[in-house]
C-alpha positions, 0 to 999 in steps of 0.5 A: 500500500502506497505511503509517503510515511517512513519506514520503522519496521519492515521484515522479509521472509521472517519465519520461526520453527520451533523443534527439530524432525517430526517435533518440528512446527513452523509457528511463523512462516516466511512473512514479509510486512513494512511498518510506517511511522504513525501506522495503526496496524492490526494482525488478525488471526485465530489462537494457533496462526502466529501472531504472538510469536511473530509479535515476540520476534518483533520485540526481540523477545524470540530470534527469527530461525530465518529472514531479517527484521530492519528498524528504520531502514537498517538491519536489526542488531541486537545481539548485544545486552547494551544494543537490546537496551537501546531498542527496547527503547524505542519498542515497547508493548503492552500484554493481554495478561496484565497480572503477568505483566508485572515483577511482583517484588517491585512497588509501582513506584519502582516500575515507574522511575525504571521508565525514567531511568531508561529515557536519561533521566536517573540524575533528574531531582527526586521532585522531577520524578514525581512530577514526570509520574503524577503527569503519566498516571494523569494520562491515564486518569490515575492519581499518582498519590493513590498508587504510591508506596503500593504493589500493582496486584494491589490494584484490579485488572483494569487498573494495571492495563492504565499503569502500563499505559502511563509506563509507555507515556513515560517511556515515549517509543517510536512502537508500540505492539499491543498484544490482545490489550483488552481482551481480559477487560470489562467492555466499558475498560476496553473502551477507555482502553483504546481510547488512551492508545488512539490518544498516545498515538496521536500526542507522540506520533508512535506506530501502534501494532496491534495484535488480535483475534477480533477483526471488527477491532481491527476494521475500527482501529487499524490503517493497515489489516494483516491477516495470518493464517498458520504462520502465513500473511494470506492477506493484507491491505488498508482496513476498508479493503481487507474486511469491506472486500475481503478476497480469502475465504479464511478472511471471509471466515473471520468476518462471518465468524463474528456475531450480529446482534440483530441478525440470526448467528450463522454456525455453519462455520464451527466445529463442535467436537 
């Protein structure tokens, strides 16, 4: 899809194969994507296409078996811990699983002021700090002096998705891959949610990836669409013309799979065991 925008991450051929012989499964299978600046991008697929690893190989969290990732044009290098550091600086995520998410030793006060060590500012005044934390829990309609001093398994689940919100404020990335975001959240949080991200990506200019079974999601946020199917890009282009014309029936299944409320469910589509 032609853009004017630069690039910030692009792979070609990335492919991930865990085990070796008959225990072997290619989770990622040969994708090639380009990721603009301020792109909203979605990558749809079912549990099981891939979408989660790939996302892991983005974040450098898993090595790619074959292919390369580039990061503003170069080849991606982070072989190093010092060189993982700086690109962690400018790539960040949010998870599905918030209760995970966090060291469960560290008080919020510790998760936040890492935020402002890793952007250069540990020498910053103590008041300095506080300042920066108040202004990012204010981001996300949390008061900095209600969460001080506590853990964040003190805090309910919607609670800790807005805290790692205001940790990616602070931190500022040029990227951000959201994984299954709002998935363990009340609807009303969801929306509050996105809102937040759509708000950060506006305010900072970041490339927001998101990573998702829920394709109307994709079709409201997304510029760009990716669909994934066991390992594979079977499709991809702007959201209007992935999910308004969709041209693979595994794209078609995905949007039928997705229930009406005023409309009879069409089950044809599922497997009941």
């Amino acid at each position: 899809m032609a853009t004017d925008k630069k690039l910030c991450l692009s792979g070609r051929g990335v492919t991930k194969v865990f085990g070796i012989g008959r225990q072997k499964l290619t989770a990622v299978d040969h994708v090639d994507f380009d990721f603009h600046e301020g792109e909203i991008i979605s990558i749809v697929g079912e549990s099981g296409s891939g979408k989660t690893t790939l996302a892991k190989m983005l974040l450098g969290l898993l090595s790619s078996s074959e292919g390369e990732i580039y990061f503003q044009g170069q080849k991606r290098d982070i072989r190093s811990g010092r060189k993982r550091q700086e690109y962690w600086k400018n790539i960040q995520a949010i998870f599905q699983d918030p209760f995970s998410a966090y060291n469960t030793f560290h008080k919020i006060d510790t998760v936040l002021l890492d935020c402002i060590r890793m952007r250069g500012g540990k020498h910053l005044p103590q008041a300095r700090k506080v300042e920066l934390m108040e202004e990012a829990c204010g981001f996300v309609n949390l008061k900095y002096a209600e969460l001080t001093h506590k853990y964040p398994f003190e805090l309910s689940g919607g609670q800790m998705q807005r805290l790692m919100i205001a940790r990616i404020f602070l931190l500022k990335p040029k990227i951000l891959v959201a994984d299954e975001p709002t998935s363990m959240i009340d609807a009303c949080s969801r929306a509050t949610i996105l809102d937040y991200l759509m708000k950060l990506r506006d305010e900072t200019g970041m490339t927001l990836i998101f990573i998702t079974h829920d394709i109307g999601l994709a079709y409201y946020v997304s510029d760009t669409v990716y669909i994934m199917e066991r390992g594979r890009f079977v499709e991809h282009g702007s959201a209007d013309s992935v999910i308004l014309r969709p041209r693979e029936p595994y794209t078609r299944r995905l949007i039928s799979d997705v229930p009406k409320i005023h409309e009879p469910w069409d089950l044809s589509t599922v497997v009941f065991a």
